[in-house]
One Martini backbone bead per residue (centre of mass of N, CA, C, O) as a GRO file, in nm:
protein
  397
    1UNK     BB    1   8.033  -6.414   3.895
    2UNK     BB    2   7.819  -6.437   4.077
    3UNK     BB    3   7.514  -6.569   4.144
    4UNK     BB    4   7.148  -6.495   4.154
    5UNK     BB    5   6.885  -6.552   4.363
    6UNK     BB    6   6.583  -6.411   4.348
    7UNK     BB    7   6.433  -6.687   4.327
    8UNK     BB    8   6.293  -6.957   4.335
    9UNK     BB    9   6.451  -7.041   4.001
   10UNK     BB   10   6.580  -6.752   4.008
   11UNK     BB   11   6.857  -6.615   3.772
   12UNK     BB   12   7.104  -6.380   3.752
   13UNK     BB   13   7.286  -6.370   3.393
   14UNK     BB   14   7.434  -6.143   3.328
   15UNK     BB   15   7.581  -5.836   3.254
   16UNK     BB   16   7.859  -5.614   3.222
   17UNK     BB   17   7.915  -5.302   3.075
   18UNK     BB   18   8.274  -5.124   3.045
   19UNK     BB   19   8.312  -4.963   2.707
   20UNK     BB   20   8.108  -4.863   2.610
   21UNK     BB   21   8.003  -4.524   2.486
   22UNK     BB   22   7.745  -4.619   2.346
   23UNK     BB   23   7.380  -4.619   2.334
   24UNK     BB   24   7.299  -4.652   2.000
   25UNK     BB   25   7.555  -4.448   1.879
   26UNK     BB   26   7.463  -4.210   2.111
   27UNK     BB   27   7.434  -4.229   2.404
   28UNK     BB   28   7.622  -4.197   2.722
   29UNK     BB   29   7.842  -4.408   2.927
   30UNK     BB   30   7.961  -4.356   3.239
   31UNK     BB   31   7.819  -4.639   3.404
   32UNK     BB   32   7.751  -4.775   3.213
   33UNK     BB   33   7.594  -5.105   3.171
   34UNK     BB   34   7.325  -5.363   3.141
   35UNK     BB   35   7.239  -5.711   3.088
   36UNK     BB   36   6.969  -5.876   3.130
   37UNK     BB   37   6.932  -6.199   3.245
   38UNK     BB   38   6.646  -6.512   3.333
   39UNK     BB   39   6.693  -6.826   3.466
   40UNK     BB   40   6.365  -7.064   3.484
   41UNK     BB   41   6.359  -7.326   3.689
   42UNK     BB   42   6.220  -7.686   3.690
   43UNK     BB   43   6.194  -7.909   3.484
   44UNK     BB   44   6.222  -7.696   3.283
   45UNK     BB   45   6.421  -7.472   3.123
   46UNK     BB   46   6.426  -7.083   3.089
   47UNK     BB   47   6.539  -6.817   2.931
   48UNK     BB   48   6.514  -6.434   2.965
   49UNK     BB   49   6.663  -6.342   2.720
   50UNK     BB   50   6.996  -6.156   2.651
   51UNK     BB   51   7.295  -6.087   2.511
   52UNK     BB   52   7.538  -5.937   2.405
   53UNK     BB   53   7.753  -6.086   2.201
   54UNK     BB   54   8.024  -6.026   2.322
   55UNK     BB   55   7.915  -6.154   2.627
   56UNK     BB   56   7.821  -6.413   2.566
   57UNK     BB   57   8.062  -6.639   2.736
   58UNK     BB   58   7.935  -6.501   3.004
   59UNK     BB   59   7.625  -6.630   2.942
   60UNK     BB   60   7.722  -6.944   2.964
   61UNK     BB   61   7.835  -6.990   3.231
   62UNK     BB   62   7.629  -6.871   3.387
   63UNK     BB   63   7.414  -7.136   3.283
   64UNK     BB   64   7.565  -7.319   3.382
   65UNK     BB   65   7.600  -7.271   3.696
   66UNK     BB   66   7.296  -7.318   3.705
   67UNK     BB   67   7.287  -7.635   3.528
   68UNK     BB   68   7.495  -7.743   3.360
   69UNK     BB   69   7.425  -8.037   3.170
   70UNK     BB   70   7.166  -7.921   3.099
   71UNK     BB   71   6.951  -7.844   2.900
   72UNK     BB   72   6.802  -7.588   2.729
   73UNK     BB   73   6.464  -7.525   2.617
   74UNK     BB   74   6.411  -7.205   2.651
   75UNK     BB   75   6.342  -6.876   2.466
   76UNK     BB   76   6.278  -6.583   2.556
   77UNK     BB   77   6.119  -6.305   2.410
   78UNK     BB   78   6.077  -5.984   2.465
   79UNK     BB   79   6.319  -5.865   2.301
   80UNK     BB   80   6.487  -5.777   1.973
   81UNK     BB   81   6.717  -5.582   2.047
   82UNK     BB   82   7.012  -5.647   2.007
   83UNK     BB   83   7.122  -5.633   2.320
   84UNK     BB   84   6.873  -5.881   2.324
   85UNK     BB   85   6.973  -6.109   2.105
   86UNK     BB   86   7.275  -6.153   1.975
   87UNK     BB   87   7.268  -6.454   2.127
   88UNK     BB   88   7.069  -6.673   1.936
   89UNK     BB   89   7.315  -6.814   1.772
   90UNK     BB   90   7.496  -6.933   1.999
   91UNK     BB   91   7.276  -7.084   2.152
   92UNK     BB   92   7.195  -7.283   1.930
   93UNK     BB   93   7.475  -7.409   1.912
   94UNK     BB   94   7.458  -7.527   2.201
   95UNK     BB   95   7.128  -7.562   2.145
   96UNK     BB   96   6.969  -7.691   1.947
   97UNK     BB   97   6.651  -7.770   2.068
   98UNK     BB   98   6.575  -7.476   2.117
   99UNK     BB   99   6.354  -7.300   2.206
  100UNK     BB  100   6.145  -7.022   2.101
  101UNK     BB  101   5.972  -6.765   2.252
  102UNK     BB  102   5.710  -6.556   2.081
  103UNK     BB  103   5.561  -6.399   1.908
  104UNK     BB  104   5.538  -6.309   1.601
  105UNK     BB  105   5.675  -6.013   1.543
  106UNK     BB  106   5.928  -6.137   1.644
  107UNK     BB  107   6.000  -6.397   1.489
  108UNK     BB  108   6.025  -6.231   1.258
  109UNK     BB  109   6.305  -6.092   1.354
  110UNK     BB  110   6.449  -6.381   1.407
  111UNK     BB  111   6.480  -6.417   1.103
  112UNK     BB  112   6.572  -6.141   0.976
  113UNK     BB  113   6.847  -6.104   1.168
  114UNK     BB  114   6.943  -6.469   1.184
  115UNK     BB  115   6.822  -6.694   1.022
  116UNK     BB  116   6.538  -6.813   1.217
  117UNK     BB  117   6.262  -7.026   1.227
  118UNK     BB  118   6.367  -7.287   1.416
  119UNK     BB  119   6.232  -7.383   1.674
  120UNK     BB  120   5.886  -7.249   1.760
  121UNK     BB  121   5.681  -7.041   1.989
  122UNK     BB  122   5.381  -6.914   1.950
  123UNK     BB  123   5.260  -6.623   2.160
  124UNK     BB  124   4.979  -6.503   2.336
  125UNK     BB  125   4.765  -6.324   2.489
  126UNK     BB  126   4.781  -6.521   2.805
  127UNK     BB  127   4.966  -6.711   2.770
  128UNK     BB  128   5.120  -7.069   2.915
  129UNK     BB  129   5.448  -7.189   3.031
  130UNK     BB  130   5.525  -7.517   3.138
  131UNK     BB  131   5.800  -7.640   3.346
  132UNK     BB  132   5.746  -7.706   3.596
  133UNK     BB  133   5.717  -7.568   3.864
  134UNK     BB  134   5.686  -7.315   3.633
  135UNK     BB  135   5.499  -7.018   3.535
  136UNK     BB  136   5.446  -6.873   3.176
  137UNK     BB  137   5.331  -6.549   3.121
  138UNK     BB  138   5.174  -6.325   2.867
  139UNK     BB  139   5.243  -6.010   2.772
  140UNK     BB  140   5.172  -5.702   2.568
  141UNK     BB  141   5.357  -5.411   2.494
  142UNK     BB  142   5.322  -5.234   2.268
  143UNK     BB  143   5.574  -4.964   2.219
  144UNK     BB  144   5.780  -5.083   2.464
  145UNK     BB  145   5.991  -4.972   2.233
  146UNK     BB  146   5.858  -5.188   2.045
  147UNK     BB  147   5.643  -5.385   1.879
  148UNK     BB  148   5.748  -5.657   2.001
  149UNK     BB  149   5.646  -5.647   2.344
  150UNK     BB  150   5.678  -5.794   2.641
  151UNK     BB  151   5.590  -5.997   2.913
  152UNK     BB  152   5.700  -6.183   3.203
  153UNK     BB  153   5.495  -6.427   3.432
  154UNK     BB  154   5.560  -6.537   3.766
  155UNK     BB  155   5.371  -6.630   4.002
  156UNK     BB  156   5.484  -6.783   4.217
  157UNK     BB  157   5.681  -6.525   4.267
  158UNK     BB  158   5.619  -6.271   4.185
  159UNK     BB  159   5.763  -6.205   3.848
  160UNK     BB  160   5.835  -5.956   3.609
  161UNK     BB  161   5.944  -5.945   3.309
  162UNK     BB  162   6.025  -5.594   3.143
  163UNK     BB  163   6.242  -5.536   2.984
  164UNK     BB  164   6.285  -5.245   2.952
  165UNK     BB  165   6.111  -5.172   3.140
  166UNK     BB  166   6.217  -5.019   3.413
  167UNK     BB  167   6.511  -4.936   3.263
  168UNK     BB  168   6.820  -4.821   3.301
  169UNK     BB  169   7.153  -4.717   3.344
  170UNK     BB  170   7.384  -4.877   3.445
  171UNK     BB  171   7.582  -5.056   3.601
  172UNK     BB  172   7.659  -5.340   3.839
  173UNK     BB  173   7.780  -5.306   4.168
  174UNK     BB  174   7.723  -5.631   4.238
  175UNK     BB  175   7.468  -5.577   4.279
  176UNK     BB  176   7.131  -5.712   4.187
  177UNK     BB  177   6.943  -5.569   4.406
  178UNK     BB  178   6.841  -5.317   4.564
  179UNK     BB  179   6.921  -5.410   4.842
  180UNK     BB  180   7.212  -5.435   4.703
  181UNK     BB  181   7.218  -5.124   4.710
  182UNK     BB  182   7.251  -4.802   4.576
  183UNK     BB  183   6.985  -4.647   4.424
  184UNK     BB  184   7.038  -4.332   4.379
  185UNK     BB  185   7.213  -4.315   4.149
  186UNK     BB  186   6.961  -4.421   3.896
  187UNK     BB  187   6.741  -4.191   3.897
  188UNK     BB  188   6.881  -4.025   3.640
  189UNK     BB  189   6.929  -4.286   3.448
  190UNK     BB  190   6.619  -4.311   3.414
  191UNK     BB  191   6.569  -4.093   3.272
  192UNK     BB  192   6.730  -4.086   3.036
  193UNK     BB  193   6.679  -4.326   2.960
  194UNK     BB  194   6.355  -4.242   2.891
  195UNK     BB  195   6.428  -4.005   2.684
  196UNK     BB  196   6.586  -4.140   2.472
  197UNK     BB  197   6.429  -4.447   2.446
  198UNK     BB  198   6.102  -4.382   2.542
  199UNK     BB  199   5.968  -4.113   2.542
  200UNK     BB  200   5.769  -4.123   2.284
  201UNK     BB  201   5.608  -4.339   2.484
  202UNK     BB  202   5.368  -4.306   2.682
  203UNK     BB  203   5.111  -4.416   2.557
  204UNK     BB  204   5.196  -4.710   2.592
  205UNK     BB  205   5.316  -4.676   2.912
  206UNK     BB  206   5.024  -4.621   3.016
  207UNK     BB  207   4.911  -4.872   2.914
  208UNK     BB  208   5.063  -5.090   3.070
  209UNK     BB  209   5.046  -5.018   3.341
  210UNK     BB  210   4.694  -5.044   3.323
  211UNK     BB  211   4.766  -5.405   3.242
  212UNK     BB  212   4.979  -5.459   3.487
  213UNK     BB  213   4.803  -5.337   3.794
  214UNK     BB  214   4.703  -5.662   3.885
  215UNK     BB  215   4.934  -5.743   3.950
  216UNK     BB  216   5.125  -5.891   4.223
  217UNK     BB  217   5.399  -5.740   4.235
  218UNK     BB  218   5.758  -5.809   4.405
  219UNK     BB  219   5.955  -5.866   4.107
  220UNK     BB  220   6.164  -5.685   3.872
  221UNK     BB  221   6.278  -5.771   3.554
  222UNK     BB  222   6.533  -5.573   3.368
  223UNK     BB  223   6.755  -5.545   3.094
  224UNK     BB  224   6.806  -5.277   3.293
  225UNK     BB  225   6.950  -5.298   3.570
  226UNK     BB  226   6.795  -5.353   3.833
  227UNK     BB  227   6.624  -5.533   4.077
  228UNK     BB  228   6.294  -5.478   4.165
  229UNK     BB  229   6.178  -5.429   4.543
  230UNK     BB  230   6.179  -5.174   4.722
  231UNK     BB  231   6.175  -4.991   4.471
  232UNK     BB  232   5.886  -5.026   4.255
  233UNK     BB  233   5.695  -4.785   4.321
  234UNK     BB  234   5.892  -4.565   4.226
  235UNK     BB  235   5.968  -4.650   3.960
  236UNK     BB  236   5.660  -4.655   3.842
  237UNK     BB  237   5.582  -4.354   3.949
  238UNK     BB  238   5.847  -4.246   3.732
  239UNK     BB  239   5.689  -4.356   3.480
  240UNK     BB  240   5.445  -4.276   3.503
  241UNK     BB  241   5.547  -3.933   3.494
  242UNK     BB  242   5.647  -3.975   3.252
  243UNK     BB  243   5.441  -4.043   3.050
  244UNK     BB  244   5.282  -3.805   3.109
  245UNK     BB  245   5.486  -3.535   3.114
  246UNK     BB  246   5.533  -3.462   3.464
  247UNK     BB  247   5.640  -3.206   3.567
  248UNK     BB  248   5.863  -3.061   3.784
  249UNK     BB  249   5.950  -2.786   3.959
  250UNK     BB  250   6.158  -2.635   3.681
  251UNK     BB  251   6.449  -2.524   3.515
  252UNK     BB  252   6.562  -2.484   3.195
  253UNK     BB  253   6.884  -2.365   3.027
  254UNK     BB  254   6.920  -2.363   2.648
  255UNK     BB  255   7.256  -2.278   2.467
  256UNK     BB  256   7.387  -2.099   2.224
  257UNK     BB  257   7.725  -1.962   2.171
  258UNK     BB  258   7.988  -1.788   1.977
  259UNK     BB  259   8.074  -1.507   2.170
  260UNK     BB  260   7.873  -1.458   2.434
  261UNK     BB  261   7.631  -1.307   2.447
  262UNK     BB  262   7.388  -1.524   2.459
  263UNK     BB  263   7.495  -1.617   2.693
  264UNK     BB  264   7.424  -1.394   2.904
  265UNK     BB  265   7.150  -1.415   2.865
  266UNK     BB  266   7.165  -1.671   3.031
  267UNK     BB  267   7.284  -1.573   3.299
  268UNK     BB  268   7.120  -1.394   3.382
  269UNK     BB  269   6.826  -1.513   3.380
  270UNK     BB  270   6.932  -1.710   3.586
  271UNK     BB  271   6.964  -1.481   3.816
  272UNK     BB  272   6.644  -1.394   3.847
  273UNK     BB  273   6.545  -1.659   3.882
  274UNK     BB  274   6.674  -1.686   4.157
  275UNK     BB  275   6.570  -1.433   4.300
  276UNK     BB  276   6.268  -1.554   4.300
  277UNK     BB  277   6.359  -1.849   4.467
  278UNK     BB  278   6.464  -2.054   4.273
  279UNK     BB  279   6.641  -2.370   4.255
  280UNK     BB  280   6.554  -2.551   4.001
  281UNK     BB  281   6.830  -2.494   3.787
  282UNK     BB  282   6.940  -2.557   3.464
  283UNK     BB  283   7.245  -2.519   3.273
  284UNK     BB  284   7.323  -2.527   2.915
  285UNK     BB  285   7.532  -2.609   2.660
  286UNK     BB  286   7.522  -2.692   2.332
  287UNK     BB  287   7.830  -2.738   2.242
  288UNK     BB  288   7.887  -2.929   2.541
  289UNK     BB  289   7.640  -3.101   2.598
  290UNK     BB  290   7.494  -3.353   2.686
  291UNK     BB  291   7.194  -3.462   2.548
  292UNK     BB  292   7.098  -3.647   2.735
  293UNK     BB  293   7.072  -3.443   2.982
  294UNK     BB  294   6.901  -3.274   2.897
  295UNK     BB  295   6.667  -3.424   2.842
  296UNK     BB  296   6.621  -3.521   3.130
  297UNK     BB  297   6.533  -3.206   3.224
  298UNK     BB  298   6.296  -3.187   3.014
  299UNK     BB  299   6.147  -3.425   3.186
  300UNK     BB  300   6.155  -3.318   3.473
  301UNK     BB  301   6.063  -3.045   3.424
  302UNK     BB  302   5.841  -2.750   3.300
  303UNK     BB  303   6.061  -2.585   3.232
  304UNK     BB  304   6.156  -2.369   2.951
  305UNK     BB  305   6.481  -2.200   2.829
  306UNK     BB  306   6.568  -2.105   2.447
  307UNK     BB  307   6.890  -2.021   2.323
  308UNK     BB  308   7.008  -1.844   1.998
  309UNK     BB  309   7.164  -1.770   1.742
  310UNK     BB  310   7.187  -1.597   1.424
  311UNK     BB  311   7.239  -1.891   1.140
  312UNK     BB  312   7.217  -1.843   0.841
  313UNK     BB  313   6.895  -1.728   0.858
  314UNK     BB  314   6.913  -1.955   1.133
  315UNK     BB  315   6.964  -2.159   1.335
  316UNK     BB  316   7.145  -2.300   1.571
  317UNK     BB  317   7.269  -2.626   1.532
  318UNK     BB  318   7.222  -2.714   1.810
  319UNK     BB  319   6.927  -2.580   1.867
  320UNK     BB  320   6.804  -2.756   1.626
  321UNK     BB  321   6.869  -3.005   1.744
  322UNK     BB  322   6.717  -3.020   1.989
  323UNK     BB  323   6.449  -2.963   1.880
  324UNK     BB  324   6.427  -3.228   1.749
  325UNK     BB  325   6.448  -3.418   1.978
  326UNK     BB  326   6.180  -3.301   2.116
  327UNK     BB  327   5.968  -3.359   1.884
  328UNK     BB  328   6.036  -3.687   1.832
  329UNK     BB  329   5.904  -3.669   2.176
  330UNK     BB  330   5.624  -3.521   2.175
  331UNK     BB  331   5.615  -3.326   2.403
  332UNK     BB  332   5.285  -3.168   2.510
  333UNK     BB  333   5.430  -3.032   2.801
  334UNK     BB  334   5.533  -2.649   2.842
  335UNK     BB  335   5.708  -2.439   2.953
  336UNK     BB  336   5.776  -2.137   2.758
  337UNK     BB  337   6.085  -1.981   2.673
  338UNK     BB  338   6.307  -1.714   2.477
  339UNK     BB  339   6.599  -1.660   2.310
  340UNK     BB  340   6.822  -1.380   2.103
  341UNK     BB  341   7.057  -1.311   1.832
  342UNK     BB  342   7.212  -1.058   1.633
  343UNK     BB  343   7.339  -0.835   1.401
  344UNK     BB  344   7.131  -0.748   1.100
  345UNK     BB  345   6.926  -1.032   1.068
  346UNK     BB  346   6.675  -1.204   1.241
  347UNK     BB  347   6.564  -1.562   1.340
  348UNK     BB  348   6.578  -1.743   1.618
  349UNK     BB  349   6.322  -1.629   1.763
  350UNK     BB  350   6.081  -1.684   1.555
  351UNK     BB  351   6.188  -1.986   1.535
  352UNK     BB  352   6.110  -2.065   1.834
  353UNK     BB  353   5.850  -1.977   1.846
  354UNK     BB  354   5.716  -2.173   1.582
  355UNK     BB  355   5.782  -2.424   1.791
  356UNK     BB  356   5.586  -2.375   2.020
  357UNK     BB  357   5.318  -2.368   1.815
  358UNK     BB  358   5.406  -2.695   1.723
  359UNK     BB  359   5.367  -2.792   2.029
  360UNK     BB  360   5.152  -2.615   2.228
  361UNK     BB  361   5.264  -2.459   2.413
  362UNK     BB  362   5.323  -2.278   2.662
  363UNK     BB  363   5.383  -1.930   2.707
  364UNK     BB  364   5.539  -1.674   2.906
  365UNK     BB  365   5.653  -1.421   2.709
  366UNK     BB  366   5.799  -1.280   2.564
  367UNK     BB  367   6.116  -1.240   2.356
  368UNK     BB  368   6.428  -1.219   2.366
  369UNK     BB  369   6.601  -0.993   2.198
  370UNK     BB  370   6.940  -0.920   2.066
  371UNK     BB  371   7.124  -0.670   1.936
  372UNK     BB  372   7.391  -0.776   1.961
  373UNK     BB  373   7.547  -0.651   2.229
  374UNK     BB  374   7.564  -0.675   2.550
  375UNK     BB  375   7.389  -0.509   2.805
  376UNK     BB  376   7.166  -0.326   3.035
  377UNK     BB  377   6.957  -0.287   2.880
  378UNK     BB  378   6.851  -0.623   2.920
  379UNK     BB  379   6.758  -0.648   3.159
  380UNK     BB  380   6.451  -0.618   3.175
  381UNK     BB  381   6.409  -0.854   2.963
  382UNK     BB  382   6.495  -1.054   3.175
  383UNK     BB  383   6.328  -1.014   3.410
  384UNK     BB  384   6.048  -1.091   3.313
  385UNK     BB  385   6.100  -1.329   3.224
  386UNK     BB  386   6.162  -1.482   3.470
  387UNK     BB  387   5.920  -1.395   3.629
  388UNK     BB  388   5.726  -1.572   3.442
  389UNK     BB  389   5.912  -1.841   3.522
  390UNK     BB  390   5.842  -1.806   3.855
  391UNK     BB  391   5.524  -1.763   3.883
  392UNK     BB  392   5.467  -2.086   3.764
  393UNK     BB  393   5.603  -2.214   4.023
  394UNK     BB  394   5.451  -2.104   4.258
  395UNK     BB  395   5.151  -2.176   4.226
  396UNK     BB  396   5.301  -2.491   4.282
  397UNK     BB  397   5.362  -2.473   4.560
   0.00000   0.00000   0.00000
C-alpha cells in the first residue's frame, strides 16, 4: 500500500487484519481491525508502536519506503499488549541499535514478554525526546487500559499518538485519515470498541480526557482505526460520554429462552414499548447474538430490560454471563427492568432483582414472573414494564 504523510515527517506505516476473527480470542471482528504504527523523521528517525508480528514484514517494508537505509534510532512505546508489541524483537534484529523509550512500567513488560533489556530510554511524565527538528513529548494515562500507557505529542505538527485511545474496530479501507474515508460506518465500531476493551475504565479515560485538554491537538493518531483529524470533537466526545456511561434515551431488550415462551415476553414487551412511542429499541437473543453488540447498545442506551428463564434452580446461562460481563465492566448508571419465566419453581426474577440492587441501578417496576407458557393473562403485566420504560424516556425528550 502506499504510505500516507499525516503531517510533515509524520507517516502512517501500519497495517491491516482482514483474517483474524476474534480480537483478544473474545469479541468478533467482521470489518477486520488495523494495527496503526507511526514512523516520525527529523535528523533522528523514531517509529511509535509496532504491530502483529503475523505482519512484521510488512511493516518493514513500510519503514523501508519511507526512510531506505537509514537506521531507526528510536521505539517509542505507547502500549505494551501484544497486538502493539509482538514486532519488538524482529525489529531490533533489523535495527540493532535501536533504543526502545517508554515507561519504567512498559521497559518492564519488554523484558518480560521479550526478554529485551537493553539499550532503552526510561521516560518520565512530561519529558522529552528530540529528533533533530522534531519533538516528542510524553504523557502517562495509566489504566486506558493497561497501567503502563501513555500517549506521545509532536507539538510542532500538533500530532498526538493516543495508543489505544480514541481508537475503533474496522480495517481501514484505502484511506488513512477521517478525511479520505466515510467515518460513519466506524462510530458503532467506536463504541463497541470501547465497550468491550476500555470499557471498565472509565474513571481512568476521564483523567486522561482532563490532562491532555490543554494540547492544541489537530492530528490524533490511535494505534486501531483511522487517523482523527476533521471528526476529533466528535471521537473526544463519544469517549468523554462513554467514560462518564452516559446513556442517550433508547432500550436494549436482552433474553434467552429455551422453548420459545420468554421469548414471547421479550416480543410483547418490545411491542408495548413502541406502541409507547420509543423508536430506539434494540431486541437480542442471548444465545445467538454477538455479546460484543449488546455490549455496544448496553453503553449507548440508558435502559436496559433482561429476561430468561429458570435454569437448573439459577439463571439461564447466556443470561448469567450478560450479567458477568456488565458487572466486569462496572457500570454505574442504568435504568434497569427484568423479567422471566419458571415452570414448577422460580429463582431467575429474584436472581435478576439482586443483580440490579448489587450493581444499584434505577429500577423501573415490578417485574414480570410468568410460571409456564405464555398466554394473554401476560399483556397487562408487560404493558406496565413497558409504559414504565417509556415513562423515563419522555422525561428526557
Amino acid at each position: 500500500m502506499a504510505i500516507t504523510e499525516i503531517a510533515p515527517g509524520i507517516h502512517y506505516v501500519g497495517v491491516n487484519d482482514r483474517t483474524t476473527t476474534r480480537f483478544e480470542g473474545l469479541w468478533s471482528l467482521p470489518q477486520g481491525v488495523s494495527y496503526n504504527a507511526y514512523l516520525v523523521t527529523g535528523e533522528k528517525t523514531a517509529l511509535i508502536d509496532t504491530v502483529e508480528e503475523a505482519f512484521g514484514s510488512r511493516l518493514e517494508a513500510n519503514i523501508r519506503e519511507v526512510i531506505g537505509d537509514r537506521k531507526l534510532d528510536y521505539l517509542v512505546i505507547n502500549h505494551m499488549e501484544p497486538d502493539h508489541s509482538s514486532s519488538i524483537t524482529a525489529l531490533r534484529r533489523l535495527y540493532p541499535d535501536l533504543q526502545i523509550v517508554s515507561n519504567a512500567k512498559a521497559l518492564q513488560m519488554v523484558e518480560g514478554f521479550y526478554g529485551i533489556a537493553g539499550p532503552t530510554l526510561e521516560v518520565r511524565e512530561g519529558d522529552t525526546l528530540d529528533l533533530g527538528g522534531k519533538h516528542l513529548t510524553f504523557h502517562l494515562i495509566p489504566m486506558v487500559h493497561w497501567p503502563e500507557t501513555m500517549v506521545t505529542w509532536c507539538a510542532g505538527e500538533q500530532t498526538l499518538f493516543t495508543g489505544d485511545a480514541l481508537g475503533c474496530f474496522g480495517a481501514l479501507d484505502g484511506g488513512i485519515t477521517d478525511s479520505e474515508i466515510d467515518p460513519e460506518r466506524y462510530w458503532d465500531e467506536m463504541r463497541r470498541y470501547y465497550a468491550c476493551i476500555v470499557g471498565k475504565y472509565g474513571a481512568p479515560v476521564q483523567k486522561a480526557l482532563q490532562k491532555l485538554a490543554a494540547l492544541p491537538v489537530r492530528t490524533a493518531c490511535p494505534t486501531h482505526g483511522p487517523v482523527w483529524q476533521q471528526q476529533l470533537g466528535r471521537v473526544i466526545d463519544l469517549y468523554d460520554r462513554m467514560s462518564r456511561y452516559e446513556g442517550e434515551p433508547g432500550v436494549v431488550i436482552a433474553y434467552a429462552s429455551m422453548y420459545g415462551n420468554t421469548e414471547q415476553l421479550a416480543e410483547r414487551l418490545a411491542r408495548e414499548i413502541a406502541a409507547e412511542g420509543v423508536r430506539d429499541i434494540r431486541v437480542y437473543n442471548l444465545s445467538y447474538a454477538d455479546p460484543s453488540v449488546v455490549l455496544r447498545d448496553v453503553f449507548r442506551f440508558d435502559t436496559l430490560l433482561v429476561g430468561g428463564p429458570t435454569y437448573n434452580a439459577g439463571l439461564f446461562p447466556p443470561v448469567a454471563e450478560l450479567l458477568d460481563k456488565l458487572a466486569a465492566r462496572c457500570i454505574p448508571q442504568r435504568r434497569f427492568g427484568w423479567f422471566g419465566s419458571f415452570t414448577w419453581a422460580g429463582a431467575s426474577v429474584r436472581l435478576l432483582g439482586e443483580f440490579a440492587q448489587k450493581m444499584k441501578w434505577e429500577t423501573l417496576c415490578e417485574p414480570v414472573e410468568m410460571k409456564q407458557g405464555f398466554s394473554g393473562k401476560m399483556h397487562d403485566a408487560c404493558r406496565t414494564l413497558a409504559r414504565s420504560a417509556a415513562e423515563g424516556l419522555r422525561d428526557k425528550a
